[in-house]
C-alpha positions as CSV (number, residue, x, y, z in Angstrom):
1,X,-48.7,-99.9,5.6
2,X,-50.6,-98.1,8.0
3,X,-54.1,-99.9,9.0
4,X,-57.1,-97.4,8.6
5,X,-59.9,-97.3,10.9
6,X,-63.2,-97.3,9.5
7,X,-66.6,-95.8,10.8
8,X,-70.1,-96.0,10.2
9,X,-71.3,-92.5,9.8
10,X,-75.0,-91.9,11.3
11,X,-75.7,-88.5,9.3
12,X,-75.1,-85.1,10.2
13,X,-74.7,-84.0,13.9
14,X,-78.4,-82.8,15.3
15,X,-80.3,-85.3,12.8
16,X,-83.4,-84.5,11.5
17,X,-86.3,-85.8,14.1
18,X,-87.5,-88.2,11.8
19,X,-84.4,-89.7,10.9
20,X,-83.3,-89.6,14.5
21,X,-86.5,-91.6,15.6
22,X,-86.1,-94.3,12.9
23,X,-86.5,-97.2,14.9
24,X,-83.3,-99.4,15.3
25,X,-84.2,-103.0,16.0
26,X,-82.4,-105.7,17.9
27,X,-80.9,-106.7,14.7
28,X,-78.0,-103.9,14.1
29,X,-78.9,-104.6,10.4
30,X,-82.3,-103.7,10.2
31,X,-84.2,-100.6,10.9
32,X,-88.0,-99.7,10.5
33,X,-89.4,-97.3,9.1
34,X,-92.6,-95.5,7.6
35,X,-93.2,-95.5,4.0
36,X,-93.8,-91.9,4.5
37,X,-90.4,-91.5,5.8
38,X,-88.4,-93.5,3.2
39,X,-90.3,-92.8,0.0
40,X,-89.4,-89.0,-0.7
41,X,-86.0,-90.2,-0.7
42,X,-86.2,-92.7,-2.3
43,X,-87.8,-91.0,-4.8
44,X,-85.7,-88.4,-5.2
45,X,-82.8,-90.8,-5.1
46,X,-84.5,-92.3,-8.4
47,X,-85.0,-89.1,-10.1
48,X,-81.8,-88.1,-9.5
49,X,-80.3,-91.1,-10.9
50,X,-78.2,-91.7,-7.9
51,X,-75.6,-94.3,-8.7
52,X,-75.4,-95.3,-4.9
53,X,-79.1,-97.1,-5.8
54,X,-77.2,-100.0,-8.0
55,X,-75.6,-101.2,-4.6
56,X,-78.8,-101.9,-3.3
57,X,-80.4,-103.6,-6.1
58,X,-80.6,-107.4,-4.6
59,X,-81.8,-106.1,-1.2
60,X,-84.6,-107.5,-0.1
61,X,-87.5,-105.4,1.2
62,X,-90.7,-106.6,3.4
63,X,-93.8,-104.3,2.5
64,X,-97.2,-105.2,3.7
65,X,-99.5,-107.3,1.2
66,X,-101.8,-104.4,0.5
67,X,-99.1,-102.6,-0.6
68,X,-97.5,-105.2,-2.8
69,X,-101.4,-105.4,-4.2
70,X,-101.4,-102.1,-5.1
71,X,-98.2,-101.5,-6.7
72,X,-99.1,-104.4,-8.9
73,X,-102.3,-103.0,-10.1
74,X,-100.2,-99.4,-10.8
75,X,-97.8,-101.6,-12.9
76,X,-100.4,-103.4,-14.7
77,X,-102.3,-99.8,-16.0
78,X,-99.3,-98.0,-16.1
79,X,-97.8,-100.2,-19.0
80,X,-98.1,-98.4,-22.2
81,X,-101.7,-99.5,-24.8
82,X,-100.2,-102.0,-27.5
């Protein structure tokens, strides 16, 4: 049987600039980001019930404290009135 070669594919040739300036850290398995950057897509990702999203479930995430804080309090008054 013939071995296949695999690649990792980076996006589309000519990358958007924001996607292109994503900063790559030392770590090949981590990138930063903005929260401006990732949310839309996120987002739309979520709203678009993207199946790809289930592979990701038991990733963890660092987000700053104030953000943790906050969506905390939207959970809390989002919940539906008993």
């Amino acid at each position: 049987m013939a071995q296949s070669h695999l690649r990792v594919y980076y996006g589309p040739e000519g990358a958007p600039a924001e996607v292109a300036d994503w900063d790559a850290s030392a770590d090949s398995e981590t990138v930063k980001v903005t929260a401006g950057e990732i949310f839309p897509m996120l987002a739309d990702a979520v709203r678009s019930e993207r199946t790809w999203l289930k592979d990701f479930e038991d990733e963890e995430i660092s987000i700053s404290s104030d953000l943790y804080d906050v969506i905390l309090a939207y959970q809390h008054y989002r919940r539906p009135s008993a």
